[in-house]
Structures are given as structure tokens and as C-alpha cells.
N, C-alpha and C positions, 0 to 999 in steps of 0.2 A: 379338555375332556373329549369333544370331538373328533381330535387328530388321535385321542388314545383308541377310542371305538373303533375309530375308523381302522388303526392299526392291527385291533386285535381279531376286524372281521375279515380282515384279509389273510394276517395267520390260519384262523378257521376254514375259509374259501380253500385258500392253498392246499391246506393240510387235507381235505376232503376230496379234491381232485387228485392229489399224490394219492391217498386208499383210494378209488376210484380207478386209477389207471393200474397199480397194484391190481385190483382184484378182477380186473379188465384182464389182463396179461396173466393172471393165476387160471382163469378161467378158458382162454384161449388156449393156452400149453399143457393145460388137462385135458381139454377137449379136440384140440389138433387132430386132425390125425392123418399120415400123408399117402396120395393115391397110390394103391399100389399097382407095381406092375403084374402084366398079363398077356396071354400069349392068343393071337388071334387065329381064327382058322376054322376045318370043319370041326372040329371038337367044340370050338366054343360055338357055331353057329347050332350044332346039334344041342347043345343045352338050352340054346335060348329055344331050339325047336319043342322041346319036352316043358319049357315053361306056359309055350303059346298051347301046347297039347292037354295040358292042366286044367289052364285057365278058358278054355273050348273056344280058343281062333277063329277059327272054323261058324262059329256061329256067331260072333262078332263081326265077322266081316258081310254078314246076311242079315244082319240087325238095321232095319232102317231107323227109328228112334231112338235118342239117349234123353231123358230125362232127370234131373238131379237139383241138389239143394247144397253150395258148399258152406260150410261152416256156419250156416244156418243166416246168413248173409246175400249171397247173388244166387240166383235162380237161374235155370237151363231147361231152352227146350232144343236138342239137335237135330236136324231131317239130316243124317248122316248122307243117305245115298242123292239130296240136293247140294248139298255143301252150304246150309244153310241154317242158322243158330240164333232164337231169340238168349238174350243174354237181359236181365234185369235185375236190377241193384237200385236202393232207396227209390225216388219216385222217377230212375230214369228205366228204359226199356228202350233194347238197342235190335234190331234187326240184321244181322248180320249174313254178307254173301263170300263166304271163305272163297268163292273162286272168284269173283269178279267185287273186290269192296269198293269200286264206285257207286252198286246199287246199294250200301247198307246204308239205311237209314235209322235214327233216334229221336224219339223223344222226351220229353219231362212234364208229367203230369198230364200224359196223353197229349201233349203238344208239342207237333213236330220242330226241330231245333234245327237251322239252316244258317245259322252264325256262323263266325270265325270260331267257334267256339266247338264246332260239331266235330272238325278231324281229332282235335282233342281226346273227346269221350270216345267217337269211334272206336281211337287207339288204346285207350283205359279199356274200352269193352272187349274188344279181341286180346289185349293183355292178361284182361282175367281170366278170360276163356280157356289162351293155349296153357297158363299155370293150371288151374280149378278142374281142366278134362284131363290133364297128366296124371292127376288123381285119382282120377275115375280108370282110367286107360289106358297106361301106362305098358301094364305088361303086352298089351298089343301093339306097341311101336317099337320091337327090339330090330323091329327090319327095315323100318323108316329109312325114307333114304340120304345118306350123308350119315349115316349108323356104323358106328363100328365095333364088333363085337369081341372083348379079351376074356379067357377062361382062369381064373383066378384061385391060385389054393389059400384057402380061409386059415386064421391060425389055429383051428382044430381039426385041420386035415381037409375040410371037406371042400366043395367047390361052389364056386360064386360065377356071376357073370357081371364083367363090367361093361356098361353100355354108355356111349357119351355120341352126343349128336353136334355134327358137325357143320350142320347147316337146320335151316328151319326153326321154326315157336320164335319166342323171345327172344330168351336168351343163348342162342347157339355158344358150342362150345361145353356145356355142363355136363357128368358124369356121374352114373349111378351104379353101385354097385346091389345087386342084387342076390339074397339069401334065400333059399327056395326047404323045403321041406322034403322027407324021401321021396315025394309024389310029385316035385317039382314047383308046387306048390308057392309061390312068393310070400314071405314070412317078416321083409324088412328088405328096405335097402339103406346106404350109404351112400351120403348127397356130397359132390362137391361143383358147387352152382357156384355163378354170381352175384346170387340175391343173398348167398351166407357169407360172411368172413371165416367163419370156421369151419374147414374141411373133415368131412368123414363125419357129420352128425345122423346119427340112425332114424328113419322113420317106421312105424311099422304099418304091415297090411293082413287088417283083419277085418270079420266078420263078412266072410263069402257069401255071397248071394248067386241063384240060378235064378238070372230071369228072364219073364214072357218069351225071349228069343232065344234062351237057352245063354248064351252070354255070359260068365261067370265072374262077378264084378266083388270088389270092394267095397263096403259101407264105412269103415273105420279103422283112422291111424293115428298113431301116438308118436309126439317129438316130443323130447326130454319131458316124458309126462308128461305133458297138454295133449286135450282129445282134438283130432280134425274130424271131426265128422262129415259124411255125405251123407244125408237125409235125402228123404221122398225120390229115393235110386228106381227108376224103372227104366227097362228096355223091351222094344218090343218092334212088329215088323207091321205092315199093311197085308190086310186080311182081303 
């Protein structure tokens, strides 16, 4: 009776893993989708110029604070013009010195953490950081350096810009294509990262905001229908 059970829940197991990996591979070669090429140059730097022109550059770059909330999860506070970012999540809160991370410091529960245990979270906290502010700021880093910028015709004619970075953040290497509106406007782009298996999944970017610094930020984006939200978004300068 045993070895019968036993046999028929390995049938079940089996057969579950085979639809599993079916619907694995149904799901992947639906949603594939492969980079396309593009042509670099002044054409395509001028577009990414009319995106940063949209989204007001220009006062982004004169922004000393960013403040934000991502996914309703880790908290930001960033002294932009120090290079300098409290980052906190559950009961840890990390101090971080984007120029010099030998002075960032963290702790847990307000108590400073100097274990083996500290380079760790450090590197969880700047991890979350360069993903969570890509979000936020994204369209200001089409000129970052190790950036390479390709002008892309979309399949309804129109024009895209493909921007992949090739040094810096996390994960170097990644690739985003960008969809902009008649006003340049950033509308969505197309991810092909490391942290996806499936290339070309669309995010979108909406609900603009002008703030305190003028600044023209992002509060919400949608991947295959889930909200990402950026809550309690301000930016602003020293008065």
C-alpha cells in the first residue's frame, strides 16, 4: 500500500513539474523579446537631450534633496550635492557615503552594528539604493558615464532610445529602452537587466510630478500590471 502511494505521488510530483516547466517556457517565448538594434550618435544623443529637456535636467541637477518611499517598503533621504543617503528598511537604518563607503555606517534598532555582519547590510543598502533611485531618476542618467546611447525605430514607426550602462550601479551591463510621448516625455521603457530572465518586459512611467526644486519626477509604474509605487516623493534645495 505504501510503495503504491508512494508511486502514485511521484507520478503527481512529476507530472506538476513537467506543467510547470511547460508553462515556464509558454510564458518566457510569449514574453521574450529580443534587444533591438540601434544606431548611436548625434541623433540619438539629441533625443536623449529632448528627454532630459522634458523632464527639466536642468533643475535636477540644482536639486540638493531627494526624498522618497519605494514600494512602500525602504525609505530615502539623499543630500544629493554631499553624496550622501540615509537608506532604511525594517528596523535597520544605514547611513551611507556614495564617495567614500568606508565612513557609512548602520544600525538596528538604533544600535550601531560593527560585526562581520556590517559589510553585508552596507552592501544590501547601497544595493537597494542604486535599484529604488533608478526609479526615481532614471531619465537623468542617459549621460552617465559608461552610457551608451542607440536611436531606435519602434514598430509603429516612431523613435525610441536605447540606453544600457556599461559601468557603474549594480548591475552593469543592463539595457533600457525608452518610449517618450510627442513632448519627449518618458511613457515606458523596456528592461533587459540581469535581475530578469525575460528580456524586453515593459515598465511604465507615470504620474509626473514638479517638485519644490522644479525637478520633474515620477511617482508610479506598472510591470505586467503590478503598481510600483514611489510614495512621499519630494525634492527640494537649501534655502
Amino acid at each position: 500500500m505504501k510503495k503504491r502511494l508512494f508511486k502514485l505521488l511521484k507520478i503527481f510530483f512529476t507530472s506538476l513539474l513537467v506543467i510547470m516547466i511547460f508553462l515556464v517556457a509558454i510564458l518566457y517565448f510569449s514574453l521574450h523579446k529580443k534587444m533591438p538594434e540601434g544606431n548611436p550618435g548625434a541623433e540619438a544623443d539629441n533625443f536623449a537631450l529632448q528627454i532630459q529637456k522634458a523632464v527639466q535636467h536642468d533643475k535636477y541637477l540644482n536639486t540638493d534633496y531627494i526624498q522618497w518611499t519605494f514600494r512602500n517598503k525602504n525609505h530615502y533621504l539623499w543630500n544629493k550635492k554631499s553624496g550622501k543617503v540615509e537608506v532604511t528598511w525594517e528596523d535597520y537604518k544605514s547611513k551611507l557615503d556614495l564617495k567614500n563607503h568606508q565612513n557609512s555606517t548602520i544600525t538596528k534598532d538604533n544600535q550601531p552594528i560593527e560585526s562581520a555582519e556590517k559589510d553585508k547590510l552596507l552592501e544590501k543598502a547601497l544595493s537597494y539604493f542604486n535599484n529604488d533611485s533608478f526609479w526615481v531618476v532614471a531619465p537623468h542618467k542617459l549621460f552617465d558615464e559608461g552610457v551608451t546611447r542607440k536611436l531606435v525605430t519602434l514598430e509603429n514607426g516612431s523613435k525610441g532610445l536605447l540606453i544600457t550602462y556599461g559601468s557603474g550601479g549594480t548591475t552593469p551591463g543592463d539595457s533600457y529602452l525608452w518610449k517618450v510621448d510627442q513632448n519627449y516625455l518618458p511613457k515606458s521603457y523596456q528592461m533587459w537587466v540581469s535581475l530578469l530572465p525575460i528580456g524586453g518586459i515593459e515598465a511604465t512611467w507615470e504620474d509626473w510630478t514638479t517638485t519644490e526644486s522644479g525637478a520633474y519626477l515620477s511617482q508610479q509604474h506598472k510591470l505586467l500590471g503590478f503598481g510600483i509605487p514611489v510614495s512621499n516623493l519630494k525634492a527640494w534645495n537649501n534655502k
